[in-house]
ChimeraX commands (.cxc) that place a marker at each C-alpha (Angstrom):
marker #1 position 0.00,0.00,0.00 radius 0.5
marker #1 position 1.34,3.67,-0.94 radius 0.5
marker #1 position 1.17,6.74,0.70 radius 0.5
marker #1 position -1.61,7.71,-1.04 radius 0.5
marker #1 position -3.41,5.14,-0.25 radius 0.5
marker #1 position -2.51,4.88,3.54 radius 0.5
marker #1 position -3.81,8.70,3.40 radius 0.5
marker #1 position -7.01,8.25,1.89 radius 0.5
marker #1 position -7.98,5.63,4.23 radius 0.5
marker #1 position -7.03,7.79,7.19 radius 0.5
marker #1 position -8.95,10.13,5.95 radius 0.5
marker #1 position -12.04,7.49,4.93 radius 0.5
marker #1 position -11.78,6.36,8.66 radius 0.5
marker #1 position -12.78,9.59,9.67 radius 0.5
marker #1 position -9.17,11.29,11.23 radius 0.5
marker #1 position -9.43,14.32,9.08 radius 0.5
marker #1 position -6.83,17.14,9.55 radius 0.5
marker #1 position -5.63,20.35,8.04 radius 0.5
marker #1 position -2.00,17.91,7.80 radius 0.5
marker #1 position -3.37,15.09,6.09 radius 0.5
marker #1 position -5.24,17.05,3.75 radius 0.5
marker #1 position -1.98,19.45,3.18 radius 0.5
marker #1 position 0.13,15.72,2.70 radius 0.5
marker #1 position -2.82,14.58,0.44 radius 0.5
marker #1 position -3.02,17.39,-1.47 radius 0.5
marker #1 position 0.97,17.42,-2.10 radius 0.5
marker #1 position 0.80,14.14,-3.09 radius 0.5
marker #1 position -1.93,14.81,-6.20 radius 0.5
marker #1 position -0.53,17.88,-6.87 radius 0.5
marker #1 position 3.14,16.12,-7.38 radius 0.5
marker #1 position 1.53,13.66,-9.56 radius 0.5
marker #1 position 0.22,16.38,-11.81 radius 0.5
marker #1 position -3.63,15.70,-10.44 radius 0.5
marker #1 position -3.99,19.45,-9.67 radius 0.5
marker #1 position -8.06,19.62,-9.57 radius 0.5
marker #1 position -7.87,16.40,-6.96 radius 0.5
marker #1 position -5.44,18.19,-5.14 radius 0.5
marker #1 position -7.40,21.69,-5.06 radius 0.5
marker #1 position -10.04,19.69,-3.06 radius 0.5
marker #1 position -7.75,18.48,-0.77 radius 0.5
marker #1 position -5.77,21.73,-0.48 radius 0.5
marker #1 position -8.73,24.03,0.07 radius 0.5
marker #1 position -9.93,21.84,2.67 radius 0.5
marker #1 position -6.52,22.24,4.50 radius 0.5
marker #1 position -6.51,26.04,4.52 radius 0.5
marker #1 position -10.84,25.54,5.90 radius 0.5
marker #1 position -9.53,23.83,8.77 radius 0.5
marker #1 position -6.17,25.63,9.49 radius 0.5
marker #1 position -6.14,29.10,7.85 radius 0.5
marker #1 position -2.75,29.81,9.34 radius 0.5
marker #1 position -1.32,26.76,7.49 radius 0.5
marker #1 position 1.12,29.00,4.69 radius 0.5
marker #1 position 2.56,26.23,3.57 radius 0.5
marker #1 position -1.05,24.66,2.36 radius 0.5
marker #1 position -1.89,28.37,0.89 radius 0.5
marker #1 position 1.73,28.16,-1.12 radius 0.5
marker #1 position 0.70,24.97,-2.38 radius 0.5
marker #1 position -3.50,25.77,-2.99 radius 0.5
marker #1 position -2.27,29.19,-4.83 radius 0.5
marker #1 position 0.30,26.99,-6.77 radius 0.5
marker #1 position -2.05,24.77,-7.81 radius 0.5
marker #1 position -4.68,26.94,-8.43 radius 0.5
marker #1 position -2.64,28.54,-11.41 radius 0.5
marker #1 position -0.96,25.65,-12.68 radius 0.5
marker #1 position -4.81,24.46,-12.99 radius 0.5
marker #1 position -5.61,27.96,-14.73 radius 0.5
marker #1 position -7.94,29.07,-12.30 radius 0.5
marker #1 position -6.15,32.82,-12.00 radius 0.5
marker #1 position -8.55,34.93,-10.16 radius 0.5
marker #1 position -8.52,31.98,-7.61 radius 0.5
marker #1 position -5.07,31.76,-7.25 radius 0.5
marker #1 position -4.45,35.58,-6.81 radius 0.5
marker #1 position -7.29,35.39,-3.74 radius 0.5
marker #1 position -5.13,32.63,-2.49 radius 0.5
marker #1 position -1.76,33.70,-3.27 radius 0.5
marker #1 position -2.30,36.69,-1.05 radius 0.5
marker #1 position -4.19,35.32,2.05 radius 0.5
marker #1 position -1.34,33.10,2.04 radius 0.5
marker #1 position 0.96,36.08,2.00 radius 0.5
marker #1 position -0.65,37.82,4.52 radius 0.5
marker #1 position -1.11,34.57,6.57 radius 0.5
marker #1 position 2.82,33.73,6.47 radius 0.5
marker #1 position 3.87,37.84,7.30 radius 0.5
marker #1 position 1.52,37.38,10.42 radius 0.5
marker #1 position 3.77,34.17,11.41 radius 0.5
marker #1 position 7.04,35.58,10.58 radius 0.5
marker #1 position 7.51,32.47,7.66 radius 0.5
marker #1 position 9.56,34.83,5.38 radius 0.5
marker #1 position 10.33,32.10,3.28 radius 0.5
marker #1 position 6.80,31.02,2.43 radius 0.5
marker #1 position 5.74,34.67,1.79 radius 0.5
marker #1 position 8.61,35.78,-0.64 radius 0.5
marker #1 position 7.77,32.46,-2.65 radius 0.5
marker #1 position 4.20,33.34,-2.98 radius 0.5
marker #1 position 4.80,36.59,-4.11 radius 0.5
marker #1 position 6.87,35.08,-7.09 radius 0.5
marker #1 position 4.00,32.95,-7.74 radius 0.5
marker #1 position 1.44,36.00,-6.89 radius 0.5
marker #1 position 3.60,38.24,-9.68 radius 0.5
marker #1 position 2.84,35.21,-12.29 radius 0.5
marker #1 position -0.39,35.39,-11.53 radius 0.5
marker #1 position -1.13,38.89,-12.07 radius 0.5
marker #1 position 0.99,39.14,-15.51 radius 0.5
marker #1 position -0.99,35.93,-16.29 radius 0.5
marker #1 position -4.24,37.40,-15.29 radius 0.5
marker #1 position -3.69,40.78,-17.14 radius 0.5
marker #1 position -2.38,38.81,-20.89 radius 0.5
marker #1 position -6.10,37.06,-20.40 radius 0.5
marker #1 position -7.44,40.32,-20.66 radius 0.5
marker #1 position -5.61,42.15,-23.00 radius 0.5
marker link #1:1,2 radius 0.2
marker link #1:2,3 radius 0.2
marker link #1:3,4 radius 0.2
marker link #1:4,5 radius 0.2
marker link #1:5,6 radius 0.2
marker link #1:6,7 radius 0.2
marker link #1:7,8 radius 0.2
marker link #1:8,9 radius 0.2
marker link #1:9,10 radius 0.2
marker link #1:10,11 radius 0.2
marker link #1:11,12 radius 0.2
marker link #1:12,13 radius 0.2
marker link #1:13,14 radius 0.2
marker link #1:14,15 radius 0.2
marker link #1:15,16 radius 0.2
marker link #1:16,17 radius 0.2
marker link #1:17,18 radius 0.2
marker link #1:18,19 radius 0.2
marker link #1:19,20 radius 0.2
marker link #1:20,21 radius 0.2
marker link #1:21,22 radius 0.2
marker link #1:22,23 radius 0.2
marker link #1:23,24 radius 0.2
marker link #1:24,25 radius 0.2
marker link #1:25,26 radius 0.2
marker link #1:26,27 radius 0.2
marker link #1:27,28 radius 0.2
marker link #1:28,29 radius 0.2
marker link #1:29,30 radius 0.2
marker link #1:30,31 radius 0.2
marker link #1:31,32 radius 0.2
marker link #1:32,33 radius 0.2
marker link #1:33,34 radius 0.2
marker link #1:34,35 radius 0.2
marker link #1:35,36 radius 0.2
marker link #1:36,37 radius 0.2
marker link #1:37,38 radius 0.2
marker link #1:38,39 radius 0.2
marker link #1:39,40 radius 0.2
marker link #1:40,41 radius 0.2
marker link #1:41,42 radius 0.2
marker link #1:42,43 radius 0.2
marker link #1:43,44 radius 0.2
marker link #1:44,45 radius 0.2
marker link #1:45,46 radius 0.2
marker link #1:46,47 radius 0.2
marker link #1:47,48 radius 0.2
marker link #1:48,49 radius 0.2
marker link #1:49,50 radius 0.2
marker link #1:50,51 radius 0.2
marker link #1:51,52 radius 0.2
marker link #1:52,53 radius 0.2
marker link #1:53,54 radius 0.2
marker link #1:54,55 radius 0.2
marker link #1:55,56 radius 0.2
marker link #1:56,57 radius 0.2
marker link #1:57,58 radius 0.2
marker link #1:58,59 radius 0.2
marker link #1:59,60 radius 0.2
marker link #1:60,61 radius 0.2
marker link #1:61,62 radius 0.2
marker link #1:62,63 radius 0.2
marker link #1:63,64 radius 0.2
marker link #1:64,65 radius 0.2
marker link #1:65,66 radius 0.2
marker link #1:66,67 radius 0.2
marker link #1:67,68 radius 0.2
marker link #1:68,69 radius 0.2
marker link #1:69,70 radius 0.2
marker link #1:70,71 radius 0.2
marker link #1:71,72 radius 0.2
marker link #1:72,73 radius 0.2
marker link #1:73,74 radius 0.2
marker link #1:74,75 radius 0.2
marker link #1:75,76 radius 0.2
marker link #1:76,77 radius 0.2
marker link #1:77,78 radius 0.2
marker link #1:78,79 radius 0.2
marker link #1:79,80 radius 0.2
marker link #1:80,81 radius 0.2
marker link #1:81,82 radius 0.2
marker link #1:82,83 radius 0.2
marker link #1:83,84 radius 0.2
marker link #1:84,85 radius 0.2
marker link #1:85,86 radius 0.2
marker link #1:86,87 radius 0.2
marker link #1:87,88 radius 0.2
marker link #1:88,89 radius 0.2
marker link #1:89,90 radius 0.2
marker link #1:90,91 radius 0.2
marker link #1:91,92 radius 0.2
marker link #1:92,93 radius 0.2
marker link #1:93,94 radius 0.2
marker link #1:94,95 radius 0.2
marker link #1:95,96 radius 0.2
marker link #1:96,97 radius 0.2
marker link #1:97,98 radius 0.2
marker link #1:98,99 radius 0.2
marker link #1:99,100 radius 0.2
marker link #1:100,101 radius 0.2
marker link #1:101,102 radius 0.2
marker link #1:102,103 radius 0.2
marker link #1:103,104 radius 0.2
marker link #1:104,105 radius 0.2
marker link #1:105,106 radius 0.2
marker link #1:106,107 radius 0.2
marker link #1:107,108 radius 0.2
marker link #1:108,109 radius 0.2
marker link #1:109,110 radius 0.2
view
């Protein structure tokens, strides 16, 4: 049995978490199943909004599965999200992803 699979009955036995969706949601996203791991990531940042590592990966996702506007929202609650907790790291690597977003967003509508 995989990790993936270990996960997903974890989280089929009912022992839900903001870390099992976030590992869940890696996992998909890693093997290029971005929508699947949307689900999962969105449900991380629900249950632990102060999770910046889950809003790196849900903005991340969100644009690699061309959902823009999304991934701005996200991209910047998870900015805000890591300044509050002092994760530097997390919020200068969302802002390189944010700064995709927005040229993305604004070629669209040109």
């Amino acid at each position: 049995m995989g990790m993936r699979d270990q996960l997903e009955d974890m989280l089929a036995a009912g022992r839900d978490g903001a870390l099992l969706r976030f590992s869940l949601g890696e996992l998909l996203y890693q093997a290029g199943e971005t929508g699947p791991a949307i689900t999962h990531l969105a449900e991380a940042v629900a249950q632990d909004p102060q999770y910046s590592a889950a809003w790196k990966l849900y903005g991340r996702a969100l644009l690699e599965h061309g959902d823009t506007d999304a991934a701005i929202d996200a991209l910047e609650r998870g900015i805000a999200v890591a300044e509050d907790r002092g994760d530097n790291q997390a919020a200068k690597e969302m802002r390189v992803f944010l700064k995709r977003a927005r040229r993305r967003d604004s070629e669209g509508r040109n």
